[in-house]
C-alpha positions as CSV (number, residue, x, y, z in Angstrom):
1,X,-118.9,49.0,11.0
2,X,-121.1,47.6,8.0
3,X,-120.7,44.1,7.3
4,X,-118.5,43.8,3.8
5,X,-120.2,43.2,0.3
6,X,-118.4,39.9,-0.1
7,X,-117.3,37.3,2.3
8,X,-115.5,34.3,2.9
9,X,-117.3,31.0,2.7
10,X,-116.0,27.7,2.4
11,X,-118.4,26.5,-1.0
12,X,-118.2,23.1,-2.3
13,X,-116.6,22.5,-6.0
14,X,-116.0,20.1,-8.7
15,X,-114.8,16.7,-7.7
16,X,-116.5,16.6,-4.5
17,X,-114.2,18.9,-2.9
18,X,-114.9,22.2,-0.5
19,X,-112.7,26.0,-1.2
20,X,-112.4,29.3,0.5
21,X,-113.8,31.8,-1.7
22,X,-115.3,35.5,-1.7
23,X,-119.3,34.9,-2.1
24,X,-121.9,37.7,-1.6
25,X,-123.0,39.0,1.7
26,X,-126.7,37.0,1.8
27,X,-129.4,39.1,2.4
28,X,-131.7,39.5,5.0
29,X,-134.9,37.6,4.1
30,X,-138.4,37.4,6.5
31,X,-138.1,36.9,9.7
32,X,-134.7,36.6,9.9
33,X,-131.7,37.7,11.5
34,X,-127.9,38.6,10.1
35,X,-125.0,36.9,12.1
36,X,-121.4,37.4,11.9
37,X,-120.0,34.3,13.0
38,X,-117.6,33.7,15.7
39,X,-117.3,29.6,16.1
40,X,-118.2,26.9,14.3
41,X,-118.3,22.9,15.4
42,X,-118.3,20.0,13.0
43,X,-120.7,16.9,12.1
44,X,-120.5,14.0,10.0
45,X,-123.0,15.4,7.9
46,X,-120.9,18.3,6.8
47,X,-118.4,16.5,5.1
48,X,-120.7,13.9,3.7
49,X,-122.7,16.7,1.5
50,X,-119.1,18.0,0.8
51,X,-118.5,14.4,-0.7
52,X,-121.6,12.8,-1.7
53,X,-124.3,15.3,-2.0
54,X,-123.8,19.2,-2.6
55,X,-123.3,20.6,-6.2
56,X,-120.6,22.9,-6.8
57,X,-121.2,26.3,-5.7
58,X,-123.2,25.7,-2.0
59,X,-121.8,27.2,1.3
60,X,-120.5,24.4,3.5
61,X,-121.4,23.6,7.6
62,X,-124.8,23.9,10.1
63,X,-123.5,24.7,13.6
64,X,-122.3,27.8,14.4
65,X,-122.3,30.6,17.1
66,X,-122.0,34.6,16.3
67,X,-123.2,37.9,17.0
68,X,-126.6,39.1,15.6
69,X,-125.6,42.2,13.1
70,X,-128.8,42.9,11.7
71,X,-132.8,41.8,12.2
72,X,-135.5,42.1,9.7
73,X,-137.9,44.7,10.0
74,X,-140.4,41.7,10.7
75,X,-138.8,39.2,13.0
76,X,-140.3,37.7,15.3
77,X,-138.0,36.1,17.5
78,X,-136.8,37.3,20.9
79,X,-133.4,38.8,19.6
80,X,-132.2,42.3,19.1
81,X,-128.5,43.3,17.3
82,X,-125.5,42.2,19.5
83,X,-127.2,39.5,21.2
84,X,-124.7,36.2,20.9
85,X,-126.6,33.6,19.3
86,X,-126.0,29.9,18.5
87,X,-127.8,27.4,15.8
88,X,-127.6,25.5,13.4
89,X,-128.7,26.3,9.4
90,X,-128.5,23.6,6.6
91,X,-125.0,23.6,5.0
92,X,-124.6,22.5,1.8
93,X,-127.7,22.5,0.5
94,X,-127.9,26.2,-0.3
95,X,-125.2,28.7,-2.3
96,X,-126.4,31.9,-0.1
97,X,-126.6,30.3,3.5
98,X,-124.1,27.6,5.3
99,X,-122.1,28.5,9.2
100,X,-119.0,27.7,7.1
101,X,-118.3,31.8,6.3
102,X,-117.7,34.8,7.8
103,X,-121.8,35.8,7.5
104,X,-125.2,33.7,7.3
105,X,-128.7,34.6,7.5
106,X,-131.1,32.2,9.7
107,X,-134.3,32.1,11.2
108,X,-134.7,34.6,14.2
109,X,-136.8,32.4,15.8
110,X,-134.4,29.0,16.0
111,X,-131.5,30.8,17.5
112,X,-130.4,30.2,21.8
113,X,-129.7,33.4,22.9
114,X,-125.8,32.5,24.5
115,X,-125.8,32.4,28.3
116,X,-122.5,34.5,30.0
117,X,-120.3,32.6,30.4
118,X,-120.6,29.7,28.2
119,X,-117.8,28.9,25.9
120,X,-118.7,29.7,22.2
121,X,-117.7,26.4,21.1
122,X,-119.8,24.9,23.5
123,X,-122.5,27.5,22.4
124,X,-122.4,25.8,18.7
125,X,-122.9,22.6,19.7
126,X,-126.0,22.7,20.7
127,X,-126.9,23.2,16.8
128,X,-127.5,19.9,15.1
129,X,-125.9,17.5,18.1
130,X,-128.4,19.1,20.7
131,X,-131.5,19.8,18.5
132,X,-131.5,16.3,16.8
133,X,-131.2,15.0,20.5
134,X,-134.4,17.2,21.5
135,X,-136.6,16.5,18.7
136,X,-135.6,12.5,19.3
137,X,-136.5,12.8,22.8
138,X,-139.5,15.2,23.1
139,X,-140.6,15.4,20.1
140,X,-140.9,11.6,19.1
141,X,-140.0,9.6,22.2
142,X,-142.6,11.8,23.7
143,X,-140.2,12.3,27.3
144,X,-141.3,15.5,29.4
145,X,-139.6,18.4,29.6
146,X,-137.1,18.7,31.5
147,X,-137.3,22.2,34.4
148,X,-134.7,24.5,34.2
149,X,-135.3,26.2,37.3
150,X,-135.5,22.6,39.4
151,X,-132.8,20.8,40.7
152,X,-131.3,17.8,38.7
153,X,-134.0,15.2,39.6
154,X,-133.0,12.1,41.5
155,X,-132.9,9.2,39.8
156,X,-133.6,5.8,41.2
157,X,-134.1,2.3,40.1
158,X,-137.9,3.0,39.6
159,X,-137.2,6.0,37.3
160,X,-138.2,5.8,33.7
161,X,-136.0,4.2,31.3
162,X,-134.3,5.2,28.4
163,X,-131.5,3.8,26.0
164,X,-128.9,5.9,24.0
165,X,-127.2,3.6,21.9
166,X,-124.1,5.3,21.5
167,X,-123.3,7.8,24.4
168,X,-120.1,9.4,23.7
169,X,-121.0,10.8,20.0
170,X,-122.1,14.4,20.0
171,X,-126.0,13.8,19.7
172,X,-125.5,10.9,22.3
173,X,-124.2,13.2,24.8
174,X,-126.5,15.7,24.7
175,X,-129.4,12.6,24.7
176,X,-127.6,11.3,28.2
177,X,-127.9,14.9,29.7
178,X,-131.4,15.7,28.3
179,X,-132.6,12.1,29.5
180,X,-131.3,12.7,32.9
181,X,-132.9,16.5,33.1
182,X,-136.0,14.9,32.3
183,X,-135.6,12.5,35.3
184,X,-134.9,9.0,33.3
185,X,-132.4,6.3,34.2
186,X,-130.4,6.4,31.2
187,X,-128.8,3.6,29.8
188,X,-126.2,3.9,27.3
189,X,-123.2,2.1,25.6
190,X,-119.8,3.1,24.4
191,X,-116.7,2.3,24.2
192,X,-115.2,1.6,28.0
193,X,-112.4,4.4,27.9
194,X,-115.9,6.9,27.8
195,X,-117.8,5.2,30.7
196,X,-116.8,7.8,33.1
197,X,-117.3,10.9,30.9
198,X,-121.1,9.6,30.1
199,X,-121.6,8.9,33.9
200,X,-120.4,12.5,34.6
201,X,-122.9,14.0,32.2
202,X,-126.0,11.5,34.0
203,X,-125.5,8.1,32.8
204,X,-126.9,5.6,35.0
205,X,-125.6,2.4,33.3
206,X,-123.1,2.1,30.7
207,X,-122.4,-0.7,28.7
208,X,-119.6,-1.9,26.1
209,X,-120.7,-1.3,22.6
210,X,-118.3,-4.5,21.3
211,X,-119.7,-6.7,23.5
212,X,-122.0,-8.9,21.7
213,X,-124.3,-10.0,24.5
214,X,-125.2,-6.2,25.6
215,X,-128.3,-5.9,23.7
216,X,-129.7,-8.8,26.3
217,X,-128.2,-7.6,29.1
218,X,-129.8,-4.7,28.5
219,X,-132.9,-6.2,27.8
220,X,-132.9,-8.1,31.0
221,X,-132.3,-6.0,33.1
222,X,-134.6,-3.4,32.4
223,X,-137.8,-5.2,31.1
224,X,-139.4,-2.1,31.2
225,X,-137.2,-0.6,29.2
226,X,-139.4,0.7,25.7
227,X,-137.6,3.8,24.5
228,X,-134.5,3.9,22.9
229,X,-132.1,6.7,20.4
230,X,-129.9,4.7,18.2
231,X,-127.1,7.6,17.6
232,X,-125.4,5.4,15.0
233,X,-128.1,3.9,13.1
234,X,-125.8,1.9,10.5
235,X,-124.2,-1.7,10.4
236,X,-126.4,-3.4,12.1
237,X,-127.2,-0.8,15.5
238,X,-130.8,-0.4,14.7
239,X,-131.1,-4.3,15.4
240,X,-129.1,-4.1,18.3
241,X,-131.5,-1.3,19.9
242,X,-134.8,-3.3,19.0
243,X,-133.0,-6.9,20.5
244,X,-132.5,-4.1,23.4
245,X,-135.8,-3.2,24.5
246,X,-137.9,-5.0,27.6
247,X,-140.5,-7.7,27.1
248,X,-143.0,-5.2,25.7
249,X,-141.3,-4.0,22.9
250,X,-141.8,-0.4,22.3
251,X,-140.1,2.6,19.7
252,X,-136.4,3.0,18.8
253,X,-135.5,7.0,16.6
254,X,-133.2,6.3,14.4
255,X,-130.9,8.9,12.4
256,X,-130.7,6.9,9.4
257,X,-132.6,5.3,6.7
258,X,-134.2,2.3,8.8
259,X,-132.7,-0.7,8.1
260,X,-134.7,-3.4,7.0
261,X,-133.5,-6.3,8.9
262,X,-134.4,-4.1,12.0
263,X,-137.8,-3.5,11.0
264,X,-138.3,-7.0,10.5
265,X,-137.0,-8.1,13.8
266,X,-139.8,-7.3,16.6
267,X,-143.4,-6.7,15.4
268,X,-144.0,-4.9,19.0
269,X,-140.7,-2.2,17.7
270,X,-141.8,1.1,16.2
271,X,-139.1,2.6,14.4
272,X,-139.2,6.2,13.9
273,X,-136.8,8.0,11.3
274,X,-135.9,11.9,12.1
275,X,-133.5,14.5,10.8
276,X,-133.1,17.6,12.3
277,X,-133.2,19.5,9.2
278,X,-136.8,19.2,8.9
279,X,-136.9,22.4,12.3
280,X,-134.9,24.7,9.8
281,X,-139.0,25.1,8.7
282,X,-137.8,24.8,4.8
283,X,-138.8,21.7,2.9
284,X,-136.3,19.4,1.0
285,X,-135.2,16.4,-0.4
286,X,-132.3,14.3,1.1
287,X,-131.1,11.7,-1.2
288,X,-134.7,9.9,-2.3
289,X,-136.7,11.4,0.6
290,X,-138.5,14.1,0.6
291,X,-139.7,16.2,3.8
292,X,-142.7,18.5,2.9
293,X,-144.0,21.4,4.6
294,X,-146.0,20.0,6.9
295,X,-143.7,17.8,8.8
296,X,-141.0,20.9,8.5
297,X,-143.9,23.4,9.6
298,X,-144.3,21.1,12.9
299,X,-141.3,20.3,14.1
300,X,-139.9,23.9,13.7
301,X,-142.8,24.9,15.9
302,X,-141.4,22.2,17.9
303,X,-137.8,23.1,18.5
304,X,-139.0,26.9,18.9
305,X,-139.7,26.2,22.4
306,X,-135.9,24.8,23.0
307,X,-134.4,28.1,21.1
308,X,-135.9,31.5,20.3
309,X,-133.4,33.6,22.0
310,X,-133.6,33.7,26.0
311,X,-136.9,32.1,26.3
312,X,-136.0,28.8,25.1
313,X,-135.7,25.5,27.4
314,X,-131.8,25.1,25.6
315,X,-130.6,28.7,27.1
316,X,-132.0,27.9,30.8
317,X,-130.4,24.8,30.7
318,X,-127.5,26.2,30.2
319,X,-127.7,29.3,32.3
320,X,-128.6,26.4,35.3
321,X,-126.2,24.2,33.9
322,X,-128.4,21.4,34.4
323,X,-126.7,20.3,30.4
324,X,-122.9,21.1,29.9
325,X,-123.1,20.4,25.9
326,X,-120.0,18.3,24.1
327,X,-117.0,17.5,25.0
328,X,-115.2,19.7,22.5
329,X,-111.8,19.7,20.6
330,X,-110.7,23.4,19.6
331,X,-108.7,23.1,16.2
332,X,-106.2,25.8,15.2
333,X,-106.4,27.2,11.8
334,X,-109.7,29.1,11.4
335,X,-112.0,29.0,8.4
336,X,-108.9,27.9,5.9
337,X,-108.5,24.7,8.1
338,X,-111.9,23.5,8.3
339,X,-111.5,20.9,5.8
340,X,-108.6,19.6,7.0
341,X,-111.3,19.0,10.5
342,X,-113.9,17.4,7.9
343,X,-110.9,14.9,6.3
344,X,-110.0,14.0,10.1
345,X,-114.1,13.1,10.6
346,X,-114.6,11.4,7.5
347,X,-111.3,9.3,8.5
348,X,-113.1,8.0,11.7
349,X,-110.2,9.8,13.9
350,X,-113.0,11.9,16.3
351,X,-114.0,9.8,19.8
352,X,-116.1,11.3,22.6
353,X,-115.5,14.8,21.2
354,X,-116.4,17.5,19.3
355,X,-114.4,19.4,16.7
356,X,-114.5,23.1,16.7
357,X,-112.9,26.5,14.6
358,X,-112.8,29.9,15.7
359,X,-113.9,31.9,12.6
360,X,-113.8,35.5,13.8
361,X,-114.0,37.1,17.2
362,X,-115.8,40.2,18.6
């Protein structure tokens, strides 16, 4: 069956509000693929374009997973029609493309072809959660690969070190799992009702995120401690990562404007800026910053070794399960309820999980 001429979407409106409405089917453009979508999962920055920076009339949400309905005559990624695919495209900022609708049009080269037997909403998350954590790790931290085919590496006391400053939010759980893949001692603080959960997913030190003497404990006990993802990067947790790091200092990724007080606090602390938008390949602006195409042009050619169907690092990972993605929360209610998710976000109400719709199923 063709896919309708209209659609549902959920597209933002006056007084920073989001509706279900009947939009146009988007078309295919180059190198791209059609996907009818089957599940969606939720992030912080969904609602917050919703509230603070979309104009009226732009599809809402980024993660998604669905069924590949069409291709381009001239696509060049590793997908064919009724592959299951999962990614992430960048919601709100566009009227014809956002994973909030029954329909979007993305890249066919930054899709993860779906493993059998992973759990769709599982399948979603790997969308802005688990590529943020990638491009933090690998493509700034500089870490290693992890190997798929290779067992989980053992990790000691002499392992390499790494910090995720915030474990239990979605981006710090795939960082603890892609950390430990890569063979690091990962070190990571939350609160202590998720210290089992982040040592089942690799952790190999958590630490209280209220307790105000962490960032030394921290810091003395792993001197050698120099890399470090601050999955929060507001009210004060950039400083807390740089007070963090061992005797030689080192670089902390932030997901947040740097804060200045941070930046100021440790001449020997590199800290490094990313959003994950910039592997979508498409240039834009985000409030007063503006990411050009050369920065978008390299770090899509970055993340297209993690995705581009089967042959990515993400879709082995899974397939090994060496990663087990987020901890997830399936929400009744389908597309009509998503907002009601996005209210429950912005309201501070989600811990250690993440939220997830079913929009259609095949």
């Amino acid at each position: 069956m063709s896919p309708p001429a209209q659609i549902e979407a959920l597209v933002t409106a006056d007084a920073h509000r989001a509706e279900v409405k009947l939009v146009p089917l988007p078309k295919l453009e180059s190198n791209e693929v059609l996907v009818k979508v089957l599940n969606v999962t939720l992030n912080p920055t969904d609602w917050k374009h919703i509230a603070l920076l979309s104009p009226p009339g732009n599809i809402a949400g980024c993660d998604f997973c669905g069924v590949v309905e069409d291709v381009a005559p001239d696509a060049k990624g590793n997908v064919k029609v009724g592959d299951k695919v999962a990614g992430f495209v960048h919601g709100g900022k566009y009227s014809d493309r956002g994973s909030f609708a029954q329909y979007l049009n993305t890249s066919s080269e930054l899709v993860m072809k779906v493993p059998e037997g992973l759990d769709n909403d599982v399948a979603s998350s790997v969308a802005v959660a688990g590529e943020t954590a990638a491009l933090a790790l690998f493509g700034r931290l500089g870490l290693p690969n992890p190997d798929p085919a290779k067992e989980l590496p053992e990790i000691t006391r002499d392992s390499p070190a790494l910090l995720v400053w915030a474990g239990s939010t979605a981006v710090g759980q795939y960082a603890v799992q892609l950390g430990r893949a890569a063979g690091y001692r990962v070190i990571t603080t939350a609160s202590p009702k998720n210290h089992e959960l982040l040592k089942s997913m690799g952790a190999y030190e958590t630490h209280d995120y209220r307790d105000e003497s962490t960032p030394e404990k921290i810091a003395k006990a792993h001197p050698d401690l120099s890399k470090a993802l601050d999955c929060i990067s507001e009210n004060g947790t950039q400083s807390l990562c740089v007070r963090s790091l061992g005797e030689q200092g080192g670089e902390v990724v932030v997901l947040l404007k740097p804060e200045s007080d941070a930046i100021k606090l440790r001449d020997s602390v590199k800290i490094t800026h990313i959003l994950a938008y910039t592997c979508l390949g498409r240039p834009f602006t985000y409030g007063k910053a503006e990411f050009g195409q050369d920065i978008v042009d390299k770090d899509s050619a970055f993340i297209k070794q993690w995705l581009n169907g089967d042959q990515g690092l993400f879709h082995h990972l899974f397939k090994n399960k060496r990663i087990t993605g987020n901890k997830i929360k399936h929400m009744e209610g389908g597309l009509h309820a998503v907002t009601e998710g996005l209210k429950y976000l912005q309201e501070g109400k989600v811990s250690a999980e993440k939220l997830a719709y079913t929009i259609d199923v095949v």
